[in-house]
Residue, then its C-alpha position, 0 to 999 in steps of 0.5 A: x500500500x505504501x508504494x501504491x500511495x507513493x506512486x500515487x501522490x505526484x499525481x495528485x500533488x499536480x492535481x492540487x497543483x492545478x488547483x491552486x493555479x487556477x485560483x492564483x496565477x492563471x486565473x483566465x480561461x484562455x490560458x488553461x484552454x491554450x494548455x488543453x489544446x497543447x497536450x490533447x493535439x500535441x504533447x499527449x499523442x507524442x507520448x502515446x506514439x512515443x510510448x508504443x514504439x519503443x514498447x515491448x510488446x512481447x512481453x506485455x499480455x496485450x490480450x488479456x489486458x485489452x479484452x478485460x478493459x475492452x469487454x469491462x467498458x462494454x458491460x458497463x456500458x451495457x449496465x448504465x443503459x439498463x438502468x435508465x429506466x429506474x433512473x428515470x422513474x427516480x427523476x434522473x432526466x436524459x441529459x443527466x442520465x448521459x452525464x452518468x454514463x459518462x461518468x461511469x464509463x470514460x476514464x482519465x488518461x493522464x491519471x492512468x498513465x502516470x501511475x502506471x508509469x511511477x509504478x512500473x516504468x516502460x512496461x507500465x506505460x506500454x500496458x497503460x497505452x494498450x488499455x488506451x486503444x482498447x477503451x477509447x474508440x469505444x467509450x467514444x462511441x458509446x458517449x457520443x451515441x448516448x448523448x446523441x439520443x438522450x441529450x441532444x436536440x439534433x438527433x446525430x447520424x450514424x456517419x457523424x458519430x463515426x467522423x467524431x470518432x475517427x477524428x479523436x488525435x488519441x485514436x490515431x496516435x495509438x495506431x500509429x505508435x502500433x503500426x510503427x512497432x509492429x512493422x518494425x519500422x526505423x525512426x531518427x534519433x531526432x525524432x526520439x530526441x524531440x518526442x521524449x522532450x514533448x512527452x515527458x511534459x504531457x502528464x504533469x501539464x495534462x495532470x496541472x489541466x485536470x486539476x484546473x477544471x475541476x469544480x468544487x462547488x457543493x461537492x459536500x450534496x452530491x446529487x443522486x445521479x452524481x452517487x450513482x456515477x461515482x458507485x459505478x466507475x470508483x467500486x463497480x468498475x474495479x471490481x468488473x474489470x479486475x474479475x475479467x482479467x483474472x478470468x482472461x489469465x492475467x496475474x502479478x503487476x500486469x493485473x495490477x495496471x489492469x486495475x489502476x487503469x479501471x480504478x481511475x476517475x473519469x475524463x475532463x473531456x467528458x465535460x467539453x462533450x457534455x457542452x457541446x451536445x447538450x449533455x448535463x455539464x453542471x453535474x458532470x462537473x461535479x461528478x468529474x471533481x468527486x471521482x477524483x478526490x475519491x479516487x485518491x482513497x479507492x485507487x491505492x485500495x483497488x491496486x494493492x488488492x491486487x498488485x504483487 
């Protein structure tokens, strides 16, 4: 547990951090979307590319760990769908119950990132990003589908969803760093040179961003929609995630990444795509600055139950 929590603590210094910034310092919005911009379209897809490329993957079980997280996020996605019929009855509406599923199925990528990486270096980082191109394309889907037909006034087209999707930076640089590393291909020391400079400064600026957006007002009256959220994705999700990939053969730290990438809190962007379709952003604000305030209870809990 000591170790767990020694890993974990940068990552949530930096979140505090952020915090503090954002009420002194840096108190313009400008300035912190500027920031988010910069490591969403650049520092972050490096690392990721980065990352897979020089990765391993031999020695990685990139099936067992992919199949668990990927087939996870689809029960969950499943699960949070039937329950909005119960929600609905308890007075939880279509834009609120998107922010649920949100809530309960996306996941922080820098959080997952660093954490695995202060854990187990290299190969944590490589594990970490194959759960990234198992969960993403999917939780995109489904967020973008959910709020299309919960949420949103405009009803949007199949074709659109997909366009969202395909055009996600974080998509493309996990096919590009695999492509890359399966086909063996050759890259200048120029370019390793310039990548490890850009991505060794995405974590902390993404983890200094997380903690900027997020919003502390009336955290102390969670809402029943901002509970449930929180139930699903700090204790549901671990629990689901872990018993699958023990199911898929999954042991020792492997199964320890596994579970600090599902005991993570869910996305800021998740906010951004609340505003943008109509989605409830107020709540998923708040239930953006619970989970991650929790997690930093739930995450050690979840990885030392499991690591090795």
């Amino acid at each position: 547990m000591a170790v767990v929590i020694g890993a974990l603590l940068p990552v949530f210094l930096l979140i505090v951090l952020g915090v503090v910034l954002r009420q002194t310092l840096m108190r313009l919005d400008t300035q912190w979307h500027g920031l988010e911009q910069l490591t969403y379209y650049v520092l972050f897809p490096v690392l990721l590319v980065q990352t897979l490329v020089k990765a391993d993957l031999t020695a990685v079980p990139i099936a067992g760990v992919g199949g668990a997280l990927l087939l996870a996020a689809l029960v969950m996605s499943l699960l949070c769908l039937a329950l909005r019929a119960p929600l609905a009855g308890a007075g939880v509406d279509g834009p609120a119950f998107t922010s649920i599923f949100q809530g309960a199925t996306r996941w922080q990528t820098y959080v997952a990132l660093s954490v695995s990486g202060n854990l187990y270096g290299k190969v944590g980082l490589a594990l970490a990003s194959v759960a990234m191109v198992a969960i993403i394309p999917l939780v995109n889907v489904f967020s973008v589908a959910v709020l299309a037909k919960y949420a949103s006034s405009e009803k949007r087209s199949a074709g659109a969803i997909v366009m969202t999707v395909v055009k996600n930076p974080l998509i493309w640089a996990c096919v590009i760093g695999l492509a890359i590393n399966v086909m063996h291909i050759p890259l200048p020391k120029l370019w390793h040179d310039v990548a490890d400079a850009l991505g060794g400064s995405s974590l902390a600026i993404g983890l200094l961003v997380t903690g900027a957006g997020l919003q502390l007002k009336g955290i102390f009256r969670p809402s029943l929609a901002a509970s449930v959220a929180l139930a699903l994705k700090l204790v549901a999700m671990p629990v689901l995630t872990v018993g699958l990939a023990v199911w898929f053969g999954v042991t020792g730290s492997n199964l320890a990444i596994v579970a600090a990438c599902a005991a993570v809190p869910t996305s800021p962007s998740a906010y951004v795509l609340a505003r943008q379709m109509g989605g409830d952003a107020p709540l998923l604000a708040q239930i953006i600055t619970l989970q991650t305030i929790l997690a930093a209870i739930t995450m050690p809990i979840a990885i030392a139950a499991v690591g090795p």
